[in-house]
C-alpha positions in Angstrom: 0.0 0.0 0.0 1.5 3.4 -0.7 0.2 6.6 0.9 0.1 9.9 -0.3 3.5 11.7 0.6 1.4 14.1 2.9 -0.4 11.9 4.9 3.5 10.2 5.8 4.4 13.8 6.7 1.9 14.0 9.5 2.7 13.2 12.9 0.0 12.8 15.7 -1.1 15.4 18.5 0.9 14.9 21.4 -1.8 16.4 23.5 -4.4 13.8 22.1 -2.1 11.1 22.3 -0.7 11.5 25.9 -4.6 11.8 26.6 -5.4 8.7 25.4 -2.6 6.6 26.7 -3.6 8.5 30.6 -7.5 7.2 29.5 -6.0 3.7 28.6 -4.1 3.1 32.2 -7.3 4.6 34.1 -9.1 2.0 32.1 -7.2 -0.7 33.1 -7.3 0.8 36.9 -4.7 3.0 37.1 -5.5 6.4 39.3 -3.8 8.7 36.7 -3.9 12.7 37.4 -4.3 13.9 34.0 -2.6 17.2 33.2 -2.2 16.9 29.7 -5.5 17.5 28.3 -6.6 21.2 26.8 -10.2 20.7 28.0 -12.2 22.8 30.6 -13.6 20.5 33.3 -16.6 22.0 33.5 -19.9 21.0 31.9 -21.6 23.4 29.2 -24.1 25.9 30.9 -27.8 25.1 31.3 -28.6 28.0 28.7 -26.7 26.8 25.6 -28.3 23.2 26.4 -31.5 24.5 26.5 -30.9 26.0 23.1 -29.7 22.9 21.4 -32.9 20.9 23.2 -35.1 23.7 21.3 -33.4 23.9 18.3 -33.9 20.3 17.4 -37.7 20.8 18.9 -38.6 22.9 16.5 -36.8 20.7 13.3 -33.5 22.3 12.7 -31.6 19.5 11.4 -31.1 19.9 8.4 -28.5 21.4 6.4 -27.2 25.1 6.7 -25.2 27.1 4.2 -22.0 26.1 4.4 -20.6 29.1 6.2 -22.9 28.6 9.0 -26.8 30.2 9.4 -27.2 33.9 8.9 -28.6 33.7 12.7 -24.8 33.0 13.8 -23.1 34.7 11.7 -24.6 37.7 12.5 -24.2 37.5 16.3 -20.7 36.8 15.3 -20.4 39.9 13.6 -22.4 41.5 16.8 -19.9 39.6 19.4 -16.4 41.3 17.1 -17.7 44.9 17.0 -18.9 44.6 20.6 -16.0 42.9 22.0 -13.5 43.4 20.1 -13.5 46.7 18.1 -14.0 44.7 14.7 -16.5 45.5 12.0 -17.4 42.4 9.9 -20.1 41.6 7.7 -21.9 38.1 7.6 -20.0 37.4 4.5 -16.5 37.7 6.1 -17.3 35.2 8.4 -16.9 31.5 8.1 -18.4 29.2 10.8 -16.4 25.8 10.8 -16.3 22.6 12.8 -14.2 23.9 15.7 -11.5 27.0 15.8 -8.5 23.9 14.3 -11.3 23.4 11.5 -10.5 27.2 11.0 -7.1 27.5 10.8 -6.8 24.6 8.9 -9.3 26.2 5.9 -7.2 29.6 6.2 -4.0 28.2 5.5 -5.5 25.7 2.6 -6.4 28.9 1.0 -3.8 31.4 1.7 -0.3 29.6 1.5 0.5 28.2 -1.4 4.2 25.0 -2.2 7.2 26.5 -1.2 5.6 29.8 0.9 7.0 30.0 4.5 4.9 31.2 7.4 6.4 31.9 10.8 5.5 30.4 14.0 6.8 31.5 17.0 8.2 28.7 19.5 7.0 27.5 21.8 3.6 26.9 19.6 0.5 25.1 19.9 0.9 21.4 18.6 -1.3 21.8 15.2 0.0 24.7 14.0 3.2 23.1 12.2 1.4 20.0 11.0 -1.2 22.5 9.1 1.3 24.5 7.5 2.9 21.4 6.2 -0.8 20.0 5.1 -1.1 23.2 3.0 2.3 22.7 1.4 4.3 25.5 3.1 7.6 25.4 4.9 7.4 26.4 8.5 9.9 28.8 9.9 10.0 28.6 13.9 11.3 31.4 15.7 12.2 30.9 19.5 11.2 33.2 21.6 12.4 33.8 25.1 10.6 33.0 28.7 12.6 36.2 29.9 10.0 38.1 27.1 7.4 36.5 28.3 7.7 34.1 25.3 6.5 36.9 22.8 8.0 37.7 19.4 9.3 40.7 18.9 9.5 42.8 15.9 12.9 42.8 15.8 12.7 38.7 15.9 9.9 38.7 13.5 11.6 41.5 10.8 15.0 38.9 11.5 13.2 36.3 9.4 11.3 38.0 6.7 12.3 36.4 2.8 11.1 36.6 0.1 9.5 33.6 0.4 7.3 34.9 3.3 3.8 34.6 3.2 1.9 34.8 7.0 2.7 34.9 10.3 0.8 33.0 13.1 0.4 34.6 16.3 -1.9 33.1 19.2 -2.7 35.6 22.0 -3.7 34.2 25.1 -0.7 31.3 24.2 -1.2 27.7 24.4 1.0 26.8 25.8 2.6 29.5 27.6 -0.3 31.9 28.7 1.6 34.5 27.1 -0.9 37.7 26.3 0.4 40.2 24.0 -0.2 44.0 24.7 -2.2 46.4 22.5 1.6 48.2 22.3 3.4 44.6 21.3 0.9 43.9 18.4 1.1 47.4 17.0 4.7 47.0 16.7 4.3 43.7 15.1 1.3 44.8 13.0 4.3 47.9 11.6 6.5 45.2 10.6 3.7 43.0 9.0 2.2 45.7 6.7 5.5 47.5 5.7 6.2 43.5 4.4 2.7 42.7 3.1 2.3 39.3 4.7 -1.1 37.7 6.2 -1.4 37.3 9.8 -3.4 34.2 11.5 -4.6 35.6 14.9 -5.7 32.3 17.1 -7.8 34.2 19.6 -9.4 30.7 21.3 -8.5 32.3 24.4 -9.3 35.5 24.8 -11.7 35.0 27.3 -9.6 33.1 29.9 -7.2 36.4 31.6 -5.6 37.2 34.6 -4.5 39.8 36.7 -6.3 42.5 34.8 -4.9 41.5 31.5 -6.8 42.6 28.7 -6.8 40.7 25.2 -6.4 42.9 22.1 -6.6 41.4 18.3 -4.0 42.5 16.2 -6.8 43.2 13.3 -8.5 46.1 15.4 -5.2 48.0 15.2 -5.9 49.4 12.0 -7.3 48.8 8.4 -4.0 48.0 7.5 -3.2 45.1 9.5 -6.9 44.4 9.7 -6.9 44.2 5.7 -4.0 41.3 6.6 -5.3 39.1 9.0 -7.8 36.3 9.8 -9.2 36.3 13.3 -10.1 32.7 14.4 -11.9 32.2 17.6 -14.8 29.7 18.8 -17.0 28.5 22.1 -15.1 25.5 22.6 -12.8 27.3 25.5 -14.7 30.2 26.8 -17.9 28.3 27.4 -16.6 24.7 28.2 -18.2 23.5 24.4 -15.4 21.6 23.4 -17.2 18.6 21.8 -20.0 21.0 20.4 -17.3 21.8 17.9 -17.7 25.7 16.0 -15.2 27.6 15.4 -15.2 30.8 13.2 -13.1 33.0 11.4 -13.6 36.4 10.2 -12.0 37.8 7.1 -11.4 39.9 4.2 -15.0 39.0 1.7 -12.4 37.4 -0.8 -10.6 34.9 1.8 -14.0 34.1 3.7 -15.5 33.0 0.3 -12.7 31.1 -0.8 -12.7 29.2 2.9 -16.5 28.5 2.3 -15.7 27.0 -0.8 -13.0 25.1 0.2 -15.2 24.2 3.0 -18.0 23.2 0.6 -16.1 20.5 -0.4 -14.7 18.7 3.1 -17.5 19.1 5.8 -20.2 21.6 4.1 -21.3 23.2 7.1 -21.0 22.9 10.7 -23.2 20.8 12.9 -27.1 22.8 12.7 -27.9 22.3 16.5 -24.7 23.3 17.7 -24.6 26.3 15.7 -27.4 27.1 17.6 -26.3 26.6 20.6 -23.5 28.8 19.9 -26.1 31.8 19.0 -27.0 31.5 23.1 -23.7 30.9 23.9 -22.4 34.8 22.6 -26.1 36.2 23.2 -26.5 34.7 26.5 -25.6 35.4 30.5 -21.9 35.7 30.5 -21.9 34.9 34.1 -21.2 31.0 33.6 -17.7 32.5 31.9 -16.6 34.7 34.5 -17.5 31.9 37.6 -14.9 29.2 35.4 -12.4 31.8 34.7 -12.3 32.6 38.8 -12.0 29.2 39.3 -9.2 29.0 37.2 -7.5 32.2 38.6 -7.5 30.3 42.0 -6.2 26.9 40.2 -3.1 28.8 38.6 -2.3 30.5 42.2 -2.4 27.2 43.7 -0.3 25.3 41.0 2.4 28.1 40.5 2.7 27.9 44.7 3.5 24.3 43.9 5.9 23.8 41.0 8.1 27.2 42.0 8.6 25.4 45.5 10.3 22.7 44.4 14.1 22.7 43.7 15.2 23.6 40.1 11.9 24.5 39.1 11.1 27.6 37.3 7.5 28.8 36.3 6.9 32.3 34.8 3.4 33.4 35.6 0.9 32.9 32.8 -1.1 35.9 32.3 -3.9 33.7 30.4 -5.5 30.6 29.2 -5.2 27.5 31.6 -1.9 26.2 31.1 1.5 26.3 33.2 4.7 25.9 31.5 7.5 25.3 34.1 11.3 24.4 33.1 12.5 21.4 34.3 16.1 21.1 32.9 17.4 21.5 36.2 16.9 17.7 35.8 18.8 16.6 32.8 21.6 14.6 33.3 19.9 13.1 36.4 18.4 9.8 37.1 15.9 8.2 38.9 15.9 4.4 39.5 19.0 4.5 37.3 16.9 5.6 34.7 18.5 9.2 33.3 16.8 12.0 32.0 17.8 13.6 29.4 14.6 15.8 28.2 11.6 16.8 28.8 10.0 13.9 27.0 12.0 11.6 29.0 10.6 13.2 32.1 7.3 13.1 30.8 7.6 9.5 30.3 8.9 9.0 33.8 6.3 10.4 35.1 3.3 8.9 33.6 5.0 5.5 34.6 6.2 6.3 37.8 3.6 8.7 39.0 0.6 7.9 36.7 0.9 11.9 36.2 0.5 12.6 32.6 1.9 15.9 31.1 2.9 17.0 27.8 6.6 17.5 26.9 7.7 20.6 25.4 9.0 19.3 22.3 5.4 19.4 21.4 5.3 22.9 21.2 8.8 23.1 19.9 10.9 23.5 23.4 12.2 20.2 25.0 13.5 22.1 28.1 9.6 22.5 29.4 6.4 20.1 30.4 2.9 21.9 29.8 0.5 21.1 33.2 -3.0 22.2 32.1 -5.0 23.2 35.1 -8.4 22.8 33.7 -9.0 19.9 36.4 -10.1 20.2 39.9 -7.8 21.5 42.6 -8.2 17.9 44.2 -6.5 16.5 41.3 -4.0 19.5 41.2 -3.1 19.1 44.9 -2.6 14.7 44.2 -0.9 15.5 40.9 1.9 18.1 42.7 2.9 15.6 45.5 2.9 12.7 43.2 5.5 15.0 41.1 7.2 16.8 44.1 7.7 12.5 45.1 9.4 11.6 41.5 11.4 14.9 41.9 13.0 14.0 45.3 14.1 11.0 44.3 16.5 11.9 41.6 20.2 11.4 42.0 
């Protein structure tokens, strides 16, 4: 049998597969604290339900157009002016199944063999595997914990070719929890519209901020930059919808359409009822959002406490989303049992044997020095999963 030269260029999602594996030993009767998983723990609230229950009431399950009901897309459109400063029409948006779904159909129609697109490092999983889908050649740039992990215009100008087609930028980071001031993207948005290149904002997160952070997308900083970029965003995050799966992006008339085409001919359109649901999700009380982002403000106190107590440890403080991305390299070179660590993946395998603690290794996200502890699980489980690790850790020779 002989596959298609992409599909041998693919390589799982980390995230997914540590996921599974934790699911597998819990199956089998392991107790496994699972901090690997970008999921919020809490169930979607009564009012979106509702609207799902209603919407199939009264028949609506049939197809849709393919960019998602008019219904939707205009409370999208509603939700970017409000929210976020943006002014879209119904035809610039594109409603697809879930915020990857998104990304994925930008980059199919906007990079074309041989274009490069810059990601900074560390990055969410997908976002390399997508750019090689579409045929493009991705260009990492590591950025630097002691910049908060953020690119810089200096970093991003450094790179610019020819060959340069769109930048990536996701603001609140997965999987650093890096949020990007209204000052930061304006230089970056000076840089990306004296070199004419796209701009993929992955705004998933913008609901999920600390500390009086305050989420800006790049495309409200002017017509310019706005002219340039693709805002994805969805309900998965922001309103614990994760298997309801919509996503949406908003864009200039001319990408949206050729998204919805492209679209037209994978999926056609999103799921009927949970577009619906989605309608009461932005319309409705926003009260469910703000009682599971407090809850997560107190889960990230209690976890940074945690992993900056123990020796060799160092966590910077995320400023959003639900992740915590700690550096653990104060370990290489170490053993434990006679077993030595030499990465973060090692030590991510250690402890998912040893501690039935599953985390993803930084080299997922293009940093082997790091593991990514999502705290989107109850403090119970955050509490067991910390002395389980703190247990490994003070063992090492």
């Amino acid at each position: 049998m002989r596959l298609a030269r992409r599909a041998t260029k693919i390589s799982p999602s980390p995230t997914l597969s540590i996921d599974a594996r934790a699911k597998e030993l819990a199956a089998a009767g392991e107790k496994i604290i699972n901090f690997g998983v970008g999921e919020p723990d809490f169930d979607t609230p009564e009012h979106i339900k509702a609207a799902a229950i209603e919407a199939m009431a009264r028949g609506m399950t049939r197809y849709t157009p393919v960019p998602g009901t008019l219904e939707l897309r205009q409370t999208i459109c509603a939700k970017l002016l409000r929210e976020n400063g943006l002014s879209y029409s119904p035809g610039e948006i594109v409603v697809s199944c879930g915020a990857k779904h998104s990304l994925y159909n930008a980059l199919q129609v906007l990079v074309d063999e041989g274009d490069e697109v810059i990601v900074p490092a560390p990055y969410w999983v997908s976002y390399i595997e997508q750019v090689k889908l579409a045929g493009a050649e991705p260009v990492v740039v590591a950025t630097r914990p002691e910049n908060d992990f953020k690119l810089t215009p200096a970093e991003l100008a450094a790179v610019l070719t020819p060959r340069t087609r769109l930048l990536i930028l996701n603001s609140p980071s997965n999987p650093t929890g890096s949020v990007y001031t209204a000052a930061e993207l304006q230089a970056l948005a000076a840089v990306v519209v004296e070199a004419d290149i796209w701009v993929l904002s992955d705004e998933i997160y913008e609901k999920l901020i600390y500390d009086g952070a305050k989420h800006v997308s790049i495309a409200s900083l002017g017509p310019e930059v706005k002219a340039r970029t693709v805002v994805v965003n969805g309900v998965s995050k922001a309103y614990a919808m994760t298997g309801w799966r919509i996503g949406y992006a908003a864009a200039p008339a001319e990408v949206a359409k050729a998204m919805a085409d492209l679209q037209s001919h994978s999926t056609s359109n999103p799921t009927s009822i949970a577009q619906a649901a989605a309608v009461a999700a932005l319309n409705g009380p926003q009260e469910p959002v703000s009682a599971m982002v407090a809850a997560f403000a107190a889960r990230r106190e209690y976890i940074l406490e945690r992993l900056t107590a123990l020796p060799g440890v160092r966590c910077r403080r995320p400023a959003g989303a639900f992740y915590v991305f700690p550096d653990v390299s104060a370990y290489f070179g170490r053993s434990f049992k006679g077993r030595v660590v030499e990465s973060a993946t090692d030590l991510a395998a250690l402890l998912l044997e040893e501690a039935k603690v599953a985390v993803v290794p930084g080299a997922a996200f293009g940093d082997d020095r790091f593991l990514r502890f999502s705290y989107a699980t109850s403090r119970e489980n955050i509490a067991a999963g910390m002395d389980r690790l703190a247990a490994v850790l003070a063992s090492f020779a």
